[in-house]
Wavefront OBJ file of the C-alpha trace (Angstrom):
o trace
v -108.587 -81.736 -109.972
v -111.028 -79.603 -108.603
v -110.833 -75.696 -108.340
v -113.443 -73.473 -106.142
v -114.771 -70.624 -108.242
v -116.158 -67.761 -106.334
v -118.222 -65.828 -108.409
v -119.254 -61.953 -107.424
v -122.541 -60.711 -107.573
v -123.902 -59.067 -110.616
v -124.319 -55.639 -110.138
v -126.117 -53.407 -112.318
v -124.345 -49.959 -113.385
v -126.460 -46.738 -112.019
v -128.203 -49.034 -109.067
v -127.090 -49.593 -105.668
v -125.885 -52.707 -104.720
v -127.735 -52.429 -101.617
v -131.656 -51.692 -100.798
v -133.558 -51.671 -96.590
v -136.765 -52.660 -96.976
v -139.111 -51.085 -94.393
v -138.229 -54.088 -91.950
v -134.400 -53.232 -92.737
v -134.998 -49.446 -91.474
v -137.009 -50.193 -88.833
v -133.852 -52.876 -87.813
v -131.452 -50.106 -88.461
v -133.371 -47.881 -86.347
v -133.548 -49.835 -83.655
v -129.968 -50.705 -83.547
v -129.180 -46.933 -83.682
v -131.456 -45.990 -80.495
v -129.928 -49.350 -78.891
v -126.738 -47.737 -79.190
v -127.445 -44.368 -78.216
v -129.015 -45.290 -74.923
v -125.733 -47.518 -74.322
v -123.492 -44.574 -74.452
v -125.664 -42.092 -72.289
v -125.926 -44.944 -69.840
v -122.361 -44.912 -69.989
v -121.810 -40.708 -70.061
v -124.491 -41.195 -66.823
v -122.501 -42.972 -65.106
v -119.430 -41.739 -65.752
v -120.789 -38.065 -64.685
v -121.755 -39.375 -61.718
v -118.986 -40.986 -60.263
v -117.458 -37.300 -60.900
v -120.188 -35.762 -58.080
v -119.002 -37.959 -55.618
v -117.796 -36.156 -52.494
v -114.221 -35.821 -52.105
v -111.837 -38.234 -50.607
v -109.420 -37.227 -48.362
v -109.572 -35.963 -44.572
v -111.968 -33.648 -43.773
v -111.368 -29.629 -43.197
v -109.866 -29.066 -40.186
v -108.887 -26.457 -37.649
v -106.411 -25.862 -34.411
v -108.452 -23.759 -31.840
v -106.245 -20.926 -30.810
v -106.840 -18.983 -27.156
v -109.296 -16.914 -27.091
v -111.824 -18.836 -29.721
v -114.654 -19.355 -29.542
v -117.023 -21.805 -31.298
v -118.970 -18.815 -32.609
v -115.325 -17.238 -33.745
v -114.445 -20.289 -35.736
v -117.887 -20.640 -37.492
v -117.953 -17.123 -38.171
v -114.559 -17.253 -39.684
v -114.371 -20.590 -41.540
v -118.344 -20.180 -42.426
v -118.900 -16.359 -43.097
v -121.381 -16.791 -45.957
v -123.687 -19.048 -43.365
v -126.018 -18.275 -40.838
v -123.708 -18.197 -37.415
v -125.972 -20.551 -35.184
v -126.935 -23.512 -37.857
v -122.431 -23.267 -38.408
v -122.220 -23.347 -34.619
v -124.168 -26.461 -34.723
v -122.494 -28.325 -37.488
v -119.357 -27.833 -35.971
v -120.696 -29.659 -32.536
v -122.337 -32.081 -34.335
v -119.027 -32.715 -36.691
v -116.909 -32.799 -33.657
v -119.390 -34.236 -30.954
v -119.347 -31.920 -28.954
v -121.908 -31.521 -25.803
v -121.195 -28.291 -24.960
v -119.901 -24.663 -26.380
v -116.472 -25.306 -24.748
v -113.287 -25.782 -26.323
v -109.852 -25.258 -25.287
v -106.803 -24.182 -26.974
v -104.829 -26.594 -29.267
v -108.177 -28.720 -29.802
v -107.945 -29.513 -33.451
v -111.903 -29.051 -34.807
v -113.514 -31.096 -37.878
v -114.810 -27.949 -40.485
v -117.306 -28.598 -42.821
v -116.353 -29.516 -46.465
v -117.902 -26.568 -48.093
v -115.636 -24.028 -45.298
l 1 2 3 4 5 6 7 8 9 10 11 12 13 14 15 16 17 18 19 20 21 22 23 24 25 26 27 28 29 30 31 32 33 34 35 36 37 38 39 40 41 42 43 44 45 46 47 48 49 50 51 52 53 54 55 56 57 58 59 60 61 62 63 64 65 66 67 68 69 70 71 72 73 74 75 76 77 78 79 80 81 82 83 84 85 86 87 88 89 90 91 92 93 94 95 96 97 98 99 100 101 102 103 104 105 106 107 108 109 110 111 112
């Protein structure tokens, strides 16, 4: 009959059981930065998937009588400049002219 001995290590008392070598470190190391750039490449991309524009529809806006285009931009956009908010919201809404009519519903900007 034969019996597998497994026999443990000797192991001096006061030493420890384990010693890196230069090459070890320098392994150790590099494992170490290896991980750290996995988990900022991971943080990076997780951050940016959080500045992504929101989804949804856009801002929007029922023209009442008596607006204007310069009204609307002044009142939804107060902060901007009145003509380059006059302009957005023709371009948003593809619009020719300065005309619009009551009950028209207008595209606003995402930052009104």
């Amino acid at each position: 009959m034969v019996t597998n001995v497994v026999v443990a290590p000797r192991v001096r008392p006061g030493q420890p059981p384990l010693r890196l070598t230069r090459r070890g470190r320098a392994v150790v190391l590099g494992f170490l930065v290896m991980l750290a750039s996995v988990a900022s490449a991971v943080l990076f991309t997780t951050a940016s998937r959080a500045e992504q524009p929101p989804s949804g529809p856009p801002p929007s806006i029922v023209v009442r009588p008596g607006d204007t285009l310069w009204d609307i931009a002044a009142r939804t956009s107060p902060e901007r400049d009145g003509r380059a908010a006059v302009d957005e919201l023709r371009r948003l809404n593809g619009l020719s002219g300065s005309v619009v009519w009551p009950g028209d519903v207008l595209i606003l900007p995402r930052d009104a």
